[in-house]
Phi, psi and omega in degrees: 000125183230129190231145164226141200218130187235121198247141166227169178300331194299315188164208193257152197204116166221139198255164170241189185247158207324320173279344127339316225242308191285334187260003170277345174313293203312315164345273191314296211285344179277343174221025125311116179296141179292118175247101165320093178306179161280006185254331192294327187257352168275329168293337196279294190328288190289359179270327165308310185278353163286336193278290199293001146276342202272302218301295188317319171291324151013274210276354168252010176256348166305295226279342190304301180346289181309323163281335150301328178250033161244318194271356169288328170298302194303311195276358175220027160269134173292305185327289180334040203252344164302328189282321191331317191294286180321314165309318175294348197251332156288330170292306149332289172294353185280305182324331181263334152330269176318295150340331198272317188313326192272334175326278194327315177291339195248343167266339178275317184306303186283013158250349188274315191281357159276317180281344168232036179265323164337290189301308185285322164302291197303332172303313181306316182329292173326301186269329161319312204275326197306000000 
């Protein structure tokens, strides 16, 4: 670390040394306002229409799980034995649930890509011609 410090009649004049100079940068750029290139709002764009397909299959390969493992329950506590039938039907359907969740992801995705392929074509558009 090199610091120089130069007294004249004016005051004092003190410098820093390069690396310094790069982590006051590094600093300065963290409050800095942000400006979003086009390649930077074209990657947020396709990481939106991909996350807003993924939650829903998500949450419907969750609920399908759960009924699975709720009719999984009914058949194999013996006091339940009253429950077996149902349990099997529920579990069958937490099954078809769950099977449904990739639909779901592929009908939501291809509906996300359509409402933003305007926006994502013409970004591309942009960067290409550069």
């Amino acid at each position: 670390m090199m610091h120089n410090i130069n007294q004249s009649e004016e005051g004092f004049s003190y410098t820093y040394s390069a690396r310094q100079q790069e982590e006051v940068q590094a600093i300065r750029q963290k409050y800095l306002p942000k400006e979003e290139d086009k390649m930077a709002q074209l990657r947020k764009l396709d990481r939106q229409v991909t996350t807003s397909s993924t939650i829903p299959a998500i949450i419907v390969g969750l609920i399908g799980s759960l009924l699975l493992g709720i009719g999984m329950c009914c058949t194999m506590i013996p006091s339940w034995q009253a429950y077996f039938v149902p349990g099997i039907v529920i579990g069958v359907i937490g099954l078809f649930v769950m099977a449904f969740a990739f639909p779901v992801h592929k009908f939501v995705l291809k509906r996300k890509q359509e409402q933003a392929a305007p926006e994502i074509l013409k970004l591309s558009e942009e960067i290409l011609k550069k």
